[in-house]
Kinemage of the C-alpha trace (Angstrom):
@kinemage 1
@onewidth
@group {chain A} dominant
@subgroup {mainchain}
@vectorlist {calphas} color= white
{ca unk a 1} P -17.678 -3.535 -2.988
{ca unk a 2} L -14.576 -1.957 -4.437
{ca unk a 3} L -12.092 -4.782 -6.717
{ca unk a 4} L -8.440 -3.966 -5.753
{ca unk a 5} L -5.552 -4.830 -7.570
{ca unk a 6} L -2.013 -4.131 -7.017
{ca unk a 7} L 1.154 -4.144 -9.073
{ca unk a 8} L 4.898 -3.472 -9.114
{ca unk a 9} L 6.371 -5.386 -6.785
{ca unk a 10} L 9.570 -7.439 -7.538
{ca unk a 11} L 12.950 -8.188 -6.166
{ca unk a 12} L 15.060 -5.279 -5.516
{ca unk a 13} L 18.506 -4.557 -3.908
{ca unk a 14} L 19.144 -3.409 -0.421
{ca unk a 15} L 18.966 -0.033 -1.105
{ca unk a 16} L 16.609 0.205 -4.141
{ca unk a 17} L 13.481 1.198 -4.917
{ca unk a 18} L 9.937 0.242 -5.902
{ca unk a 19} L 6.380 2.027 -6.599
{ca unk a 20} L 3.626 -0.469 -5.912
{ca unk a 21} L 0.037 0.464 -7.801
{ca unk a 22} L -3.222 -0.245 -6.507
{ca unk a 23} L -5.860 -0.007 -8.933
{ca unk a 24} L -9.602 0.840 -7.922
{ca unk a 25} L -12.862 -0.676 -10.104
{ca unk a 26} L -14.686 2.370 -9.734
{ca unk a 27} L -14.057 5.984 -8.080
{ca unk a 28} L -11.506 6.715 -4.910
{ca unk a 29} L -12.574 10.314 -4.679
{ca unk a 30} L -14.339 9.737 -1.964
{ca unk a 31} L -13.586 7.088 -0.075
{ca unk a 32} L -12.679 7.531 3.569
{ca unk a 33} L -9.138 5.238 3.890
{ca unk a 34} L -7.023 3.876 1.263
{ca unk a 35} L -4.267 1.583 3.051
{ca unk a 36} L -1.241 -0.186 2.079
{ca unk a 37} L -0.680 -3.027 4.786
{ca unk a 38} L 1.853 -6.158 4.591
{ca unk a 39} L 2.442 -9.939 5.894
{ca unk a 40} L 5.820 -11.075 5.935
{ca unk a 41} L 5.991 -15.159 6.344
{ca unk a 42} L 5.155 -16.351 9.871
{ca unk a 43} L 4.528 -12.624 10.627
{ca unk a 44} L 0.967 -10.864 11.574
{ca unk a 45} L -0.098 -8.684 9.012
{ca unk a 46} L 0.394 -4.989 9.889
{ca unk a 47} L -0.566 -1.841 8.605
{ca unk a 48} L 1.729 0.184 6.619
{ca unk a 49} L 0.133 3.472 5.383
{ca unk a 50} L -2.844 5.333 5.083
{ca unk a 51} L -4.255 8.268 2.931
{ca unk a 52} L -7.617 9.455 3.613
{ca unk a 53} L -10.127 11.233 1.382
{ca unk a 54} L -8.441 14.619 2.561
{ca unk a 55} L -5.384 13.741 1.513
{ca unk a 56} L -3.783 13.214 5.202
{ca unk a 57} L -0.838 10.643 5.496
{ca unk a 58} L 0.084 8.467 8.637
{ca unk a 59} L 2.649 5.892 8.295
{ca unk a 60} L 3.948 3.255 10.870
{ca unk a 61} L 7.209 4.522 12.212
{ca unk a 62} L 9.158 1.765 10.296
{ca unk a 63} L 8.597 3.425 6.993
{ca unk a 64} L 8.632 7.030 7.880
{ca unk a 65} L 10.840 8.830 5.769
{ca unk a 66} L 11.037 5.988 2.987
{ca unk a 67} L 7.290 5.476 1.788
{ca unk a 68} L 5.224 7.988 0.532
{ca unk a 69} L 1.316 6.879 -0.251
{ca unk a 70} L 0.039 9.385 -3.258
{ca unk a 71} L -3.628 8.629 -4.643
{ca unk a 72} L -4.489 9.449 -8.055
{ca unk a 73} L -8.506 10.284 -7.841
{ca unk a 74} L -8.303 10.230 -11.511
{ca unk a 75} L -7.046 7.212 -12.017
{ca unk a 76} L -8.684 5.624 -9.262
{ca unk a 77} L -5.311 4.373 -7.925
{ca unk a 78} L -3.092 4.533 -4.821
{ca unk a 79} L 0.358 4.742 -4.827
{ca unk a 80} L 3.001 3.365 -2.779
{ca unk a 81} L 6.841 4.373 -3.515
{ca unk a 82} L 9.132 2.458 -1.548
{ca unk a 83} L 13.076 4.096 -1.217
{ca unk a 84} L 15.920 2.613 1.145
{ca unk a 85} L 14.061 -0.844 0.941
{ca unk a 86} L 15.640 -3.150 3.161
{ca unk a 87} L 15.419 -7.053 3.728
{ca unk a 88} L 13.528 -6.335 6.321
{ca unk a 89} L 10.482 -4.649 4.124
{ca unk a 90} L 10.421 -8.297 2.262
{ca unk a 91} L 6.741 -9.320 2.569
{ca unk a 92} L 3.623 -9.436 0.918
{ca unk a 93} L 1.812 -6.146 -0.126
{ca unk a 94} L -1.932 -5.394 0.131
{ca unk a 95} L -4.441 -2.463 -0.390
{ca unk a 96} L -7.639 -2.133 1.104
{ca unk a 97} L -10.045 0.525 1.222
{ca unk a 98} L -12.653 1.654 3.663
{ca unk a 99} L -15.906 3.579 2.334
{ca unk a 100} L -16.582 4.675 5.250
{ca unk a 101} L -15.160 5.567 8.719
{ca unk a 102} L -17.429 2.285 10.069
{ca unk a 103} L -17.304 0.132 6.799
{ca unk a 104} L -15.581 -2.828 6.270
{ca unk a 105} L -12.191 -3.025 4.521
{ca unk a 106} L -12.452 -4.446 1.170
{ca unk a 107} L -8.896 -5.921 -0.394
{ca unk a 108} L -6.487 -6.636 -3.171
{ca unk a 109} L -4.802 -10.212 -3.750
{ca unk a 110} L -1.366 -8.600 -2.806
{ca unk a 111} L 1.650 -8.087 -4.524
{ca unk a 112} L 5.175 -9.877 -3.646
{ca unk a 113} L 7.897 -7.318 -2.592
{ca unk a 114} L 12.072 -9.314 -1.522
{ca unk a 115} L 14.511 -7.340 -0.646
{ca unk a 116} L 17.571 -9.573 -1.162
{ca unk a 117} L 20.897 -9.076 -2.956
């Protein structure tokens, strides 16, 4: 089992930015999925973006164009920098990772992101 744990998040202006960390306990080189995901209050949690061991991107059509998912396999961390937040990107952040195409996710404790002036 991978420990996740994610930083950066904070209140930002409409408008602003913010690069949220996700921090591996051991190697990400080559495991299959790293995702970012987030739960807004009374929302369902939803899938933001992926990066797989390849290097491939996919991001739900919400975010395309303003998030960009990077990993660092030296570092063992994923990135996720945020640009043109808006209120509507206020919610809780979380990172998982998949070892495998048919394992189970394993995830971080999240990290707060508000968008609010």
């Amino acid at each position: 089992q991978v420990q996740l744990v994610e930083s950066g998040g904070g209140l930002v202006q409409p408008g602003g930015s913010l690069r949220l960390s996700c921090a591996a306990s051991g190697s990400i080189f080559s495991i299959y999925a790293m995702r970012w995901h987030r739960q807004a209050p009374g929302k369902q949690r939803e899938w933001v973006a992926v990066i797989t061991s390849d290097g491939s991107t996919r991001y739900i059509d919400s975010v395309k164009g303003r998030f960009t998912i990077s990993r660092d396999n030296a570092k063992n961390t994923v990135y996720l920098q945020m640009n043109s937040l808006n209120p509507e990107d206020t919610a809780v952040y979380l990172c998982s990772s998949q070892r495998t195409r048919f394992s189970p996710f394993d995830w971080g404790q999240g990290t707060q992101v508000t968008v609010s002036s």
